[in-house]
C-alpha positions in Angstrom: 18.9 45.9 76.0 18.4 48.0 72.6 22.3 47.2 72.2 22.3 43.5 71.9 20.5 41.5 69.5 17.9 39.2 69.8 19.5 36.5 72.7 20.9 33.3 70.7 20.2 30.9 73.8 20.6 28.0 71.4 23.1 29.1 69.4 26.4 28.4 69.7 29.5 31.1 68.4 32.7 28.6 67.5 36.2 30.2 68.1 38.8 28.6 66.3 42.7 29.6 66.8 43.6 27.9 63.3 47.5 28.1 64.2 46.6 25.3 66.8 46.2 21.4 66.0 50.0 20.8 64.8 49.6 21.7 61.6 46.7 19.5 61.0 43.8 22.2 61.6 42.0 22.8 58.4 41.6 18.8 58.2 39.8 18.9 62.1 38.0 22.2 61.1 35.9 19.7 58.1 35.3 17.2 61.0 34.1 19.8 63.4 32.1 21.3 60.8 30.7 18.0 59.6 29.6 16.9 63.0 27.7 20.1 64.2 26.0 19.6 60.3 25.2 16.1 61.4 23.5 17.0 64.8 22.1 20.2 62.9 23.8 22.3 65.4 23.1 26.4 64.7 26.4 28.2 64.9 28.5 30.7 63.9 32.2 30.8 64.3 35.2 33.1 63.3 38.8 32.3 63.0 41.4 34.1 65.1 43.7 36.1 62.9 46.3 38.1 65.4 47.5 37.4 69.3 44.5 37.2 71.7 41.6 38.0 68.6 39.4 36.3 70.7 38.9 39.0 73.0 37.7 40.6 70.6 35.4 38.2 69.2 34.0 37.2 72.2 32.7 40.3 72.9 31.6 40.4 69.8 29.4 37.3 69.7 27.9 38.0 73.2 26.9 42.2 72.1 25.2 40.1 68.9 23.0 37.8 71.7 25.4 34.6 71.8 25.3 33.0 75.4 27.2 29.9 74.4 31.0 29.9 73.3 33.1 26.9 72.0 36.7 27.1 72.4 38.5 25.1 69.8 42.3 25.1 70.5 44.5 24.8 73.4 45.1 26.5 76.8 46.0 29.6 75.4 42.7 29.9 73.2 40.5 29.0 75.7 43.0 31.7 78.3 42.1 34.2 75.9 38.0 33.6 75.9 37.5 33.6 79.3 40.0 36.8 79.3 37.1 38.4 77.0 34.1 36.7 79.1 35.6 38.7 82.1 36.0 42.2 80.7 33.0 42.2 78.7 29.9 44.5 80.1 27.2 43.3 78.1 25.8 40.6 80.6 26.5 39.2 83.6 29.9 36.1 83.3 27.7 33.5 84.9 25.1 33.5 82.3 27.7 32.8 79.9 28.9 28.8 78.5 32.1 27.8 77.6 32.4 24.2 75.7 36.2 23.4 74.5 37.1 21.0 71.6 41.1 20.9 72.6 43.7 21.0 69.8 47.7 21.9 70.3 50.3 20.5 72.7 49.3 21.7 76.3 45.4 21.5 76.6 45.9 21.4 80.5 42.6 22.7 81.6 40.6 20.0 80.4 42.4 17.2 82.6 41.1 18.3 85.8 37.6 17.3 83.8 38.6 14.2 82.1 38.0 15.9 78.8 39.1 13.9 76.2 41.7 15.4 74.2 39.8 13.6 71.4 37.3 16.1 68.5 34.8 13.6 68.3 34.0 12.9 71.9 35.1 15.9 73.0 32.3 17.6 71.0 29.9 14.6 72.0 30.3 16.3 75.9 29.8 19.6 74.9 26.2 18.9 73.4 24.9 17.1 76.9 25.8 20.5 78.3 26.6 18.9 82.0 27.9 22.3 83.3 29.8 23.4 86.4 30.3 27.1 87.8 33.5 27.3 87.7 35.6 30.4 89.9 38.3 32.0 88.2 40.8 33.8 89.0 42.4 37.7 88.6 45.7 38.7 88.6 47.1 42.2 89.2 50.6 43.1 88.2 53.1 45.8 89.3 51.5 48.1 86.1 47.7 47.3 87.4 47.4 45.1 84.2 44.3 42.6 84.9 44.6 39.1 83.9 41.9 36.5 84.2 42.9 33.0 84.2 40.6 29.5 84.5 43.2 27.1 85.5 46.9 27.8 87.1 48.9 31.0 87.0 52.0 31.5 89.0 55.8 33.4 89.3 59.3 32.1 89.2 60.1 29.0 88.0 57.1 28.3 86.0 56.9 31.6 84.3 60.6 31.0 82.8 60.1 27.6 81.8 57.0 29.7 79.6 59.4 32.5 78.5 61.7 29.4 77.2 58.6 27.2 75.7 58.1 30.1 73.1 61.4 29.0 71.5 61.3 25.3 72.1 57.6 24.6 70.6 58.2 22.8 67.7 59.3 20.3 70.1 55.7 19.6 70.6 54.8 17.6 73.7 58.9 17.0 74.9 59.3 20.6 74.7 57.9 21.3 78.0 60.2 18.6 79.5 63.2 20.0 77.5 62.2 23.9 78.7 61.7 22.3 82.4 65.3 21.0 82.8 67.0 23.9 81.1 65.0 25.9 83.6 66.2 23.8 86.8 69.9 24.2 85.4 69.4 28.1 84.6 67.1 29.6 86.8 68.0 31.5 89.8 66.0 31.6 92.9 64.8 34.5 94.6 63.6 35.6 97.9 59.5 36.0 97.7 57.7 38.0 100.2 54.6 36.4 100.1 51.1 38.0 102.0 48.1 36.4 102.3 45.4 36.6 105.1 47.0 39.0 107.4 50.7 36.6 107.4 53.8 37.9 105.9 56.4 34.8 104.7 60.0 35.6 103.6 61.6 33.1 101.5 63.8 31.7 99.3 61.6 30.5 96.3 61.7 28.3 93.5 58.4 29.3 92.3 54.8 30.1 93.7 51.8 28.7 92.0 48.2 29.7 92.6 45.6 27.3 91.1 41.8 27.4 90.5 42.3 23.9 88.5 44.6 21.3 88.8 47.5 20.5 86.3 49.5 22.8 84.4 53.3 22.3 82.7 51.8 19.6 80.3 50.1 17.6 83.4 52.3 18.7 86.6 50.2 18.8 89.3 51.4 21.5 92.1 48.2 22.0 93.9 46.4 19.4 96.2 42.3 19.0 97.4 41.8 21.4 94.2 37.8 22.2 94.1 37.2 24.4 91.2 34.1 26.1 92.7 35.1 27.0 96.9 36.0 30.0 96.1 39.5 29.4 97.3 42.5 29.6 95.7 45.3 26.9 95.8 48.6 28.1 96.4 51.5 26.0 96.3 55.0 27.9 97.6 58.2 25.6 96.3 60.7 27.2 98.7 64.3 26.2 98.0 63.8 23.3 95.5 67.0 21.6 93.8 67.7 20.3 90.4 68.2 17.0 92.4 64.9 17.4 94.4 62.9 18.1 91.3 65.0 15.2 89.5 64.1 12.4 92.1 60.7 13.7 92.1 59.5 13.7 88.9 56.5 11.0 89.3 55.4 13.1 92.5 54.9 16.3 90.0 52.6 14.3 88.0 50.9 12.5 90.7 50.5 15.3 92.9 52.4 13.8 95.2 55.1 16.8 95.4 52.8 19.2 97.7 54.0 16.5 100.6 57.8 17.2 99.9 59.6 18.9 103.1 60.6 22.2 100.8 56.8 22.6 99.6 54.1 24.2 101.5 50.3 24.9 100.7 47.6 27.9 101.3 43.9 27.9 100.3 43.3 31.7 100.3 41.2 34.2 98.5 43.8 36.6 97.9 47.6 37.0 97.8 50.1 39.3 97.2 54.0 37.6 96.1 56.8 40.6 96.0 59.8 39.6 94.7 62.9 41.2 96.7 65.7 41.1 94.2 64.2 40.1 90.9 61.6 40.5 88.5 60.5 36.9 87.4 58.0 35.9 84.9 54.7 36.0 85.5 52.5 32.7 83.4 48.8 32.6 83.2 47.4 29.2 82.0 51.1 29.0 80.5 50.7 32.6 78.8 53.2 35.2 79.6 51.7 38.1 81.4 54.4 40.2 82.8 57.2 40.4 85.1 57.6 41.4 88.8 55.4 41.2 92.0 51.5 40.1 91.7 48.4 40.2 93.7 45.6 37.4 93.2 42.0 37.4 93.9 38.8 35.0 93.1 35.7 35.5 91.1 33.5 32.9 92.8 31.7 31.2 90.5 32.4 33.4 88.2 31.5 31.4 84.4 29.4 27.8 83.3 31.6 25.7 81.6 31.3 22.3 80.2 32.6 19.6 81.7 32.8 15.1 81.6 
């Protein structure tokens, strides 16, 4: 243990990606700071100052002795922790805390836990600690690049519409609907050989999502009977999905009610493989880009504690 410091099991290390929070983040930085003063919290924190810092700084924080991590910042902040939580060697993932106070636009994650997308409150959860140990997920591509991802990753479809976001985010929260239908008019479908538990499929495909949580897309919800800790994963194949199909059923991709439509069929698996015959489409990971090409997906099974309502 000679090279970690004395363990900080009280202690919380803050991240902060301070390009988050519209514009708006050093005024809830002083609120997040004034209420950790109020409830004497002891914490350190560090901003993020490049792409995916907090890799870095998580590893960081846990070789100094911190076992408790607050995220502050969306999706892609909190992607990026549990990306260093999962390639750090220091300790074991499950003795290891995430809390998240969500700022930004997409801030997915936290919906399958009725987080509040609220500092005050969201912070008032954190400090009751009510944990769950959560599985998460690891993706493989073509290269052997590893990817961890807590909520929803998936191919096609999806990844596009997050190739397109990167342009359209000063959109803010529409931007995801504006990337979604210039997707459905632009993207072409493929045919994905997909391989799970000893079956080979062959099909035409929209897109293929694999869930360990619930919503993603700014609240879509593709998978159905999520649980965040059976170590299964949730896939969700949309096979030859229209513009008009999608269209019609736009309250079904929020309600969830979409994984019933004739074109869409559903897996709980530990581990796939999705080749795609004659393309190389994007690759998202909690609406991060991560590559292009085929993919193979396995489960850590309860894998690291995080916070939750």
């Amino acid at each position: 243990m000679s090279h970690i410091d004395k363990i900080n099991t009280n202690s919380w290390f803050v991240i902060a990606n301070s390009t988050s929070g519209n514009g708006d983040f050093s005024k809830q930085w002083k609120e997040i700071q004034q209420y950790l003063k109020h409830k004497k919290i002891d914490y350190s924190f560090a901003f993020t100052k490049f792409s995916k810092h907090e890799v870095d700084l998580v590893q960081n924080a846990i070789k100094k002795g911190f076992r408790n991590i607050i995220s502050v910042g969306g999706d892609g902040t909190l992607h990026n922790v549990v990306h260093g939580i999962m390639l750090q060697r220091y300790v074991k993932t499950s003795e290891l805390t995430i809390g998240v106070i969500p700022l930004g636009t997409g801030n997915d994650w936290i919906k399958t836990y009725n987080i509040p997308n609220h500092i005050e409150k969201s912070m008032e959860i954190i400090f009751r600690k009510n944990t769950i140990l959560q599985d998460i997920g690891v993706l493989k591509t073509a290269d052997n690049k590893l990817t961890y991802f807590n909520n929803v990753a998936g191919l096609g479809y999806d990844g596009y519409i997050v190739n397109k976001l990167k342009s359209l985010k000063r959109f803010g929260a529409i931007s995801y609907l504006l990337a979604g239908i210039y997707g459905l008019l632009f993207y072409k479908k493929s045919i994905f050989k997909i391989i799970y538990d000893d079956k080979v499929i062959e099909t035409n495909c929209l897109m293929t999502i694999i869930g360990i949580c619930k919503f993603s897309g700014g609240g879509m919800q593709f998978t159905e009977n999520v649980n965040t800790t059976d170590g299964l994963l949730d896939i969700t194949v949309a096979k030859n999905l229209t513009f008009l199909d999608l269209v019609f059923n736009l309250p079904k991709l929020y309600n969830g009610k979409i994984v019933h439509h004739k074109k869409i069929a559903t897996y709980k698996t530990k581990k796939i493989t999705v080749i795609p015959q004659n393309s190389k489409p994007f690759i998202q990971a909690d609406g991060e880009l991560v590559g292009t090409g085929a993919i193979t997906v396995e489960i850590v099974e309860k894998a690291i504690n995080f916070i939750i309502n």
